[in-house]
C-alpha positions as CSV (number, residue, x, y, z in Angstrom):
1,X,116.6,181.2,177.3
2,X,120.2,180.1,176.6
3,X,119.9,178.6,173.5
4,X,117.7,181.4,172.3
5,X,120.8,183.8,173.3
6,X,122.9,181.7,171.9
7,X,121.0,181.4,168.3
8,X,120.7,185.6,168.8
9,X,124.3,186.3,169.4
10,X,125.0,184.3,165.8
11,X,122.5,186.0,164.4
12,X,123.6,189.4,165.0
13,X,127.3,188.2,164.4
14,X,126.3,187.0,161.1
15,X,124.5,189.9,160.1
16,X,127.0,192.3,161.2
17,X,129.6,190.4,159.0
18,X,127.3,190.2,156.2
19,X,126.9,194.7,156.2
20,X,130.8,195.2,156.5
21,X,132.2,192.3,154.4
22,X,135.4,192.9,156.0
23,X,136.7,190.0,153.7
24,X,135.1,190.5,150.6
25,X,133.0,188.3,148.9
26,X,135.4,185.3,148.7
27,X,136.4,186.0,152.2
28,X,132.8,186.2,153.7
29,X,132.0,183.0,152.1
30,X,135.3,181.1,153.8
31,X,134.5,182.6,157.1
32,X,130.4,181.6,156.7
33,X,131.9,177.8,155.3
34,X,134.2,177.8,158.3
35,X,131.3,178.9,160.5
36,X,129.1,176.0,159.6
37,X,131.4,173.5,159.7
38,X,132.2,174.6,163.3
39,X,128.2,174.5,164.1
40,X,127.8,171.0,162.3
41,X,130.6,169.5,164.7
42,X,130.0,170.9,167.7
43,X,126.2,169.5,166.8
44,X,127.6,166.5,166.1
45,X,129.7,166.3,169.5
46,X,127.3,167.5,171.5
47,X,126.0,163.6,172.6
48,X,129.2,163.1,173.9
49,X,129.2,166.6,175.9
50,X,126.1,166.0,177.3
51,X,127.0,162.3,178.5
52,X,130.1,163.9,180.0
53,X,128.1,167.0,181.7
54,X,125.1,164.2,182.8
55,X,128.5,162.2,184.5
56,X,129.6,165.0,186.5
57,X,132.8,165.3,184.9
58,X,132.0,169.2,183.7
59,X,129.3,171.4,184.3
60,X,126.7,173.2,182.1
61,X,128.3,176.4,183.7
62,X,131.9,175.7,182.6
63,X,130.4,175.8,178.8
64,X,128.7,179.0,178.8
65,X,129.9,181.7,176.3
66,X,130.2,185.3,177.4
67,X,127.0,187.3,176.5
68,X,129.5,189.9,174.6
69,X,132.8,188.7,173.1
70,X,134.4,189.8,170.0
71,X,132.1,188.1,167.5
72,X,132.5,185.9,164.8
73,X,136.2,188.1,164.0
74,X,137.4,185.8,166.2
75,X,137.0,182.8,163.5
76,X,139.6,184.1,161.3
C-alpha cells in the first residue's frame, strides 16, 4: 500500500497545482520539469538505496514521507 500512497499523494499534489497555477503557465511547467527530474533520479538511485537498506545501514522506516506535508509547494 505504500507505494500506491505514495503515487496518490503526487497525484493529488499535481492536480491541485495544475487547478491553482499559482506560477502561471511558465511557472507550472518549471515546477512539473523540476518534479520529474527529481522522480527520474531518485528512480535512478533507488538500487543503491535499496542495497544500503538490504545492508542494514538504514531502514525502510527512516524513508517514509509523512502521509500529509505541504505538497509539491515545497519544490519551489
Amino acid at each position: 500500500m505504500p507505494k500506491l500512497r505514495g503515487v496518490w499523494n503526487l497525484w493529488w499534489s499535481m492536480s491541485l497545482a495544475k487547478k491553482h497555477k499559482l506560477w502561471g503557465d511558465e511557472g507550472f511547467e518549471k515546477i512539473c520539469d523540476i518534479t520529474r527530474h527529481l522522480i527520474n533520479e531518485l528512480r535512478r538511485q533507488a538500487p543503491k538505496v535499496k542495497e544500503i537498506i538490504e545492508s542494514g545501514l538504514i531502514s525502510i522506516d527512516e524513508l517514509n514521507y509523512p502521509d500529509y506535508n505541504n505538497g509539491c509547494e515545497i519544490i519551489p
